[in-house]
MARBAVEX-963058 format. One record per residue: residue in one letter; x, y, z of N, C-alpha, C, CB in turn. Coordinates in pm, whole numbers, plus 50000, padded with zeros to 5 digits. Glycine has a CB too. Example, Ala and Ser with C-alpha at 12.3 -4.5 7.8 and 13.67 -1.06 7.14 Angstrom:
2
a513194943150780512304955050780513204967050780511314955350905;s512854977550708513674989450714512905000350787514084994050572;
END
This chain:
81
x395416577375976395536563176003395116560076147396976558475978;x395856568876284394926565576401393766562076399394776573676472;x392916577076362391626574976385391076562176301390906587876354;x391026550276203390636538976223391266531876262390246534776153;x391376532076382391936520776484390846523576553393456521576567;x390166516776581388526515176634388186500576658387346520976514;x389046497376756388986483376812389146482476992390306474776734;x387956475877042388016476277170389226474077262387226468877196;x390186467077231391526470477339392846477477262392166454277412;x391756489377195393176500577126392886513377170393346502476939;x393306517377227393196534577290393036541477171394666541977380;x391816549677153391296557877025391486568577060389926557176975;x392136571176937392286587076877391106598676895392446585876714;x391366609076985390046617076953389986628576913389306618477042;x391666636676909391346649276829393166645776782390676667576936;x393316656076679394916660176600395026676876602394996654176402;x395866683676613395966692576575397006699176598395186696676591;x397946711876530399226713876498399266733476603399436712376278;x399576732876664399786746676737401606751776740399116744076915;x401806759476673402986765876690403826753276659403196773476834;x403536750476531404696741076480404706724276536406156748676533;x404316724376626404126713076687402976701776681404206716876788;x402626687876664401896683276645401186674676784402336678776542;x399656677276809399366672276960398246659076891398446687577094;x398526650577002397676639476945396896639677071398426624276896;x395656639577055394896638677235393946623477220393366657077282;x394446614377291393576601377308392646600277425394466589577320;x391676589677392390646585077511391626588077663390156564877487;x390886588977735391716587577891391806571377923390696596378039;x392276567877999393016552478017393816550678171394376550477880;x393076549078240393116550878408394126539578449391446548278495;x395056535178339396516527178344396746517978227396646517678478;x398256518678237398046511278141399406501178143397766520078015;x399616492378055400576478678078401496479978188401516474977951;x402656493878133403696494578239403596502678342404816497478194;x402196509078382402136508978486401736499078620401736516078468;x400926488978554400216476778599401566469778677399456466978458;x402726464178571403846458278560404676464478677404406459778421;x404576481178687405446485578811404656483678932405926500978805;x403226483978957402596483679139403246469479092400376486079213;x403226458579004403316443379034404806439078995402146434278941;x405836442879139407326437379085407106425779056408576437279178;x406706413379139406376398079115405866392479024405716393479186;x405256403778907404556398678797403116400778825404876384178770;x402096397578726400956398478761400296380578800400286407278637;x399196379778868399046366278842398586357378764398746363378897;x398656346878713398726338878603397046340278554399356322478647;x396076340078622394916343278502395016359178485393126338278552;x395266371978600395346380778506396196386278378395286386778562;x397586377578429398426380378292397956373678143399926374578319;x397246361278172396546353878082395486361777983395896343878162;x394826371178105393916380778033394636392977920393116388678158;x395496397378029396386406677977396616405177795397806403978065;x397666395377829397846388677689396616384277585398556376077718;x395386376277617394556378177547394036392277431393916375077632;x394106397877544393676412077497394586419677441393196419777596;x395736418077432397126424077339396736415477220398996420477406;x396656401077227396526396277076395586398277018396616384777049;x394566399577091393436407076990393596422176910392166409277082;x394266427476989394146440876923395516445276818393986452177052;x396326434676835397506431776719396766422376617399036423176786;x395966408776633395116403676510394356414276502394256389976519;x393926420176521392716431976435393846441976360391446444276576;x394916449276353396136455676323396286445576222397306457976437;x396796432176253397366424576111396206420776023398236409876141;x394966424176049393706419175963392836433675906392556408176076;x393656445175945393356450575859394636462175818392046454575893;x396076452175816397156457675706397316471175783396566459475523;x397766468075926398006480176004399586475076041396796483176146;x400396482976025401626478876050402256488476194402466480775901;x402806480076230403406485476376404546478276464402246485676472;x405606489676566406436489276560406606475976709406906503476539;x405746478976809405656475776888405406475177057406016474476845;x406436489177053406506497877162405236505577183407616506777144;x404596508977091403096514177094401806504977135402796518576954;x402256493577212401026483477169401326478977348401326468076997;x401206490977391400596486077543398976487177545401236497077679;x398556478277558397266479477579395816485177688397306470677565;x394946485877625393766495877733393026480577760392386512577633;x393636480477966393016470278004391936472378051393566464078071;x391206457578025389646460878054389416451278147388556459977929;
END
């Protein structure tokens, strides 16, 4: 199911595999991401970049609800661009 998630503000899946019982998921690299943004910015971010921010979360939750991807929430920090 990861690997089609193939939408520009969703961090893609690029390998799976199970070593000694354990399961490793290895994704794109992502040079930050929501809550780290949120911690350099105690004050918040400012109003057009949070504007962006948010843009780009709803896009990549409408692409999830348009193609019957269900999710919890906590997973849906997004890869800002």
């Amino acid at each position: 199911m990861l690997r089609t998630l193939k939408q520009e503000n969703i961090v893609e899946l690029k390998e799976a595999f199970r070593r000694r019982g354990k399961l490793y998921l290895v994704f794109e690299y992502v040079e930050r991401n929501m809550l780290e943004l949120l911690e350099e910015l105690p004050n918040g971010a400012p109003p057009d970049k949070a504007r962006n921010y948010i843009y780009q979360l709803i896009k990549a939750i409408h692409w999830c609800h348009k193609n019957e991807i269900v999710h919890r929430g906590e997973e849906l920090l997004p890869l800002l661009t």
